[in-house]
C-alpha positions as CSV (number, residue, x, y, z in Angstrom):
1,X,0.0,0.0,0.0
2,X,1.3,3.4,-1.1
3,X,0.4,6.7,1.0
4,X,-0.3,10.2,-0.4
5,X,1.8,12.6,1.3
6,X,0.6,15.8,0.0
7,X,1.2,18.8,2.2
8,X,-1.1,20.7,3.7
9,X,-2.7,23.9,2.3
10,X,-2.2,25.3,5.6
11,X,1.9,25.4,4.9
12,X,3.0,28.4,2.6
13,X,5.1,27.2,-0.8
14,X,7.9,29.9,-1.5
15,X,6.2,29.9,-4.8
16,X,3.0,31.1,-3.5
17,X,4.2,33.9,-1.2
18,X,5.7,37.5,-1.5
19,X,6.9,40.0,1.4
20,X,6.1,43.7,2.6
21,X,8.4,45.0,4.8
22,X,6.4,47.8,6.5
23,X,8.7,51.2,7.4
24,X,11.6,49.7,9.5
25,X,12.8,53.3,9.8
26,X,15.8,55.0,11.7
27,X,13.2,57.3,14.3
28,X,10.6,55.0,14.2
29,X,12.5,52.0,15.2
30,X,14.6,54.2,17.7
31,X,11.0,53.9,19.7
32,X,10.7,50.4,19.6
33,X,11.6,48.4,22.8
34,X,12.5,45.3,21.0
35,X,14.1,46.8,18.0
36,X,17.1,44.8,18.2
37,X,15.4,41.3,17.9
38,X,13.1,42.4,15.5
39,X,15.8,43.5,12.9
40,X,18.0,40.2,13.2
41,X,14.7,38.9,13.0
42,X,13.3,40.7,10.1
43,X,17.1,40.1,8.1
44,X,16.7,36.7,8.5
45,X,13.8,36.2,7.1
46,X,14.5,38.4,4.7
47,X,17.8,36.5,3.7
48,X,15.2,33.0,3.6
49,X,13.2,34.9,0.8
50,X,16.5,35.5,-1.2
51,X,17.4,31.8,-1.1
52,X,14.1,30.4,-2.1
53,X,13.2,33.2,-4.1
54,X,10.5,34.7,-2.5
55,X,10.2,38.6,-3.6
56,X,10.3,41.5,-1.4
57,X,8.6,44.6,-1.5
58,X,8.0,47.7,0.9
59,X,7.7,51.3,2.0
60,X,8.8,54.4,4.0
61,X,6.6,56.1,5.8
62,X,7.1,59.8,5.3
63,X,11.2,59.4,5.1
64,X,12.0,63.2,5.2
65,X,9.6,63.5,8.6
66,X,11.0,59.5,9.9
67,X,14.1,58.7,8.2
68,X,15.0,56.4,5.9
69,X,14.7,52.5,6.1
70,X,17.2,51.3,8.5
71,X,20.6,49.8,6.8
72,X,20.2,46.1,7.9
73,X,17.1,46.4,5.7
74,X,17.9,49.0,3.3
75,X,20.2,46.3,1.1
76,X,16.7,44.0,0.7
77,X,14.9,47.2,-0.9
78,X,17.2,49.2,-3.2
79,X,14.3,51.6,-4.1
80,X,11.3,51.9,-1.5
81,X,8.2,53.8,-2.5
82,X,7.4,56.6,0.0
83,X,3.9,57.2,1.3
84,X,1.4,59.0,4.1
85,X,-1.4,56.5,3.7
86,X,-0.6,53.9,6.8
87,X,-1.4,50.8,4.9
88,X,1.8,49.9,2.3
89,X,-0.9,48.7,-0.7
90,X,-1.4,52.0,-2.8
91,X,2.1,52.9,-2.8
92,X,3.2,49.4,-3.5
93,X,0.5,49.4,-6.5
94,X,0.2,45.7,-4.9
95,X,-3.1,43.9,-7.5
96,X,-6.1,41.6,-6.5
97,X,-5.0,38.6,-5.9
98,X,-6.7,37.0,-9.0
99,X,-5.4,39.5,-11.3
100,X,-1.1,39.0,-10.3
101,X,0.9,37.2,-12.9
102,X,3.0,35.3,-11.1
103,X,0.3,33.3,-9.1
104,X,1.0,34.3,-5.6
105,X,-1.6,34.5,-2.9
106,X,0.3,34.8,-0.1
107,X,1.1,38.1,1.2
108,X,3.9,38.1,4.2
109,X,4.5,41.1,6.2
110,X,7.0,42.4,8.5
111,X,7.4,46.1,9.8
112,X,6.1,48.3,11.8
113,X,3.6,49.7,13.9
114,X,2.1,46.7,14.1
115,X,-1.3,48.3,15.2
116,X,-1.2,51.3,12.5
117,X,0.5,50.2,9.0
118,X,0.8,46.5,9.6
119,X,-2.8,46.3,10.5
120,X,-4.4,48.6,7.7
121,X,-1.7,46.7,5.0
122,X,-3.0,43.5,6.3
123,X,-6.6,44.3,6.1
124,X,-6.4,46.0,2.9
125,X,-4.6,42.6,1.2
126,X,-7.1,40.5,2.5
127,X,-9.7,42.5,0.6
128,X,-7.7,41.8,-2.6
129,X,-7.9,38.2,-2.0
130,X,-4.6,37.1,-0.4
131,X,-4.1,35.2,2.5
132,X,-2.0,37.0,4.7
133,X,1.4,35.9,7.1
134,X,2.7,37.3,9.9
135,X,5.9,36.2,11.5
136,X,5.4,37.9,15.3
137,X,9.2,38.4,15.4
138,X,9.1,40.6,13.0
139,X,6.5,43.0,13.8
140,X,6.5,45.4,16.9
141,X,4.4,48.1,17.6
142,X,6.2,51.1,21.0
143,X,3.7,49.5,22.7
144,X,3.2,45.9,23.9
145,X,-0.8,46.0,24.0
146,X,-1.1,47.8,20.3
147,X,0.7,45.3,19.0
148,X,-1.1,42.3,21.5
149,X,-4.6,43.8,20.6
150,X,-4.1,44.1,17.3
151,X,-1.9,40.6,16.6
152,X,-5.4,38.9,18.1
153,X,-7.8,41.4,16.0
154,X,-6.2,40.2,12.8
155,X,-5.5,36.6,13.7
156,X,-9.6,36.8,14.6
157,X,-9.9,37.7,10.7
158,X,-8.5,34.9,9.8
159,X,-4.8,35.7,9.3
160,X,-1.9,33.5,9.8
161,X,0.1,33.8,12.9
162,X,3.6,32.3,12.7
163,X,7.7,33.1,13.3
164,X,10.3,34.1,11.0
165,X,11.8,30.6,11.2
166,X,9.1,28.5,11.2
167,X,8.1,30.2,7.7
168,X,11.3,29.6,6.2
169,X,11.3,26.0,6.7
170,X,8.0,25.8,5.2
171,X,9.7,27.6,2.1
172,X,12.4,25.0,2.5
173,X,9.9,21.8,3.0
174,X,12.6,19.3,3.1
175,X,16.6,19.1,4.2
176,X,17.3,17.7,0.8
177,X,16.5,20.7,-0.7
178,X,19.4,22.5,-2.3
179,X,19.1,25.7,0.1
180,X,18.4,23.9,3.2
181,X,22.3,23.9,4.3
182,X,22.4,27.7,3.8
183,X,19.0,27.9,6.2
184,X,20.4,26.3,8.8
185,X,23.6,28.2,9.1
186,X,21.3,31.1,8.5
187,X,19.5,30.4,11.6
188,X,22.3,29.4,13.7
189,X,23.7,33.0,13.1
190,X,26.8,31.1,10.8
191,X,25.8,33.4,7.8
């Protein structure tokens, strides 16, 4: 007897995902308590999406008032779009779901203020049509209950709660894939 081992539709495919990095900006992040984590955080995750090929997008929130994106993050987007709206989706020009070219449906997002442009990106990309990620360890809000309230408002809405980690090896599905080396080194701080 053979077995079916299809995966779940509950794990994300590289292939079916793409990330917005929400204004990780010098004087905004210089208000958040956990900056530190969230950046070596955010970078690795952001270095998973390079090896498996999962694109990365995102915005600055009113640079000239709240400074440019920070320089961990600055090398994963060479050219970000400015904006005043709080959610990243205008600026980003980011289409329906059913109307992309490239098939992906899963929109990830990392940034800040979790409760302001986090919230309103992820809300406004579920309207489109995608389902939407959010690794915890990469968002952060200056305050622990905006970012508790709203991490359980969105998650309520039916959005995916997860870690930075735990998403790349879902990218990665299997150590005999040809990345999966690279990942571990990544996360063992080697690389």
């Amino acid at each position: 007897m053979t077995y079916d081992y299809s995966r779940s539709l509950e794990l994300a495919l590289a292939s079916q995902c793409f990330i917005v990095v929400s204004d990780i900006q010098e004087r905004l992040m210089a208000a958040i308590p956990e900056r530190r984590p969230l950046i070596e955080q955010a970078v690795q995750l952001l270095r998973a999406a390079t090896l498996f090929e999962v694109p990365v997008l995102g915005t600055e929130q009113y640079p000239q008032g709240l400074g440019t994106t920070v320089p961990e993050i600055a090398e994963f987007l060479p050219d970000p779009p400015s904006k005043l709206r709080f959610s990243c989706v205008e600026a980003l020009q980011i289409p329906p779901a059913g109307e992309r070219h490239d098939g992906r449906f899963r929109a990830v997002i990392v940034g800040i203020e979790t409760h302001v442009c986090v919230q309103q990106t992820a809300f406004d990309l579920q309207a489109l049509g995608y389902e939407v990620i959010l690794p915890v360890d990469t968002l952060a809000s200056q305050r622990k209950t905006d970012r508790d309230v709203a991490l359980r408002r969105m998650e309520t809405a039916g959005m995916t709660l997860t870690t930075a980690q735990a998403l790349a090896f879902e990218w990665c599905e299997t150590a005999s894939h040809p990345a999966f080396r690279q990942l571990s080194r990544l996360v063992q701080g080697k690389d």
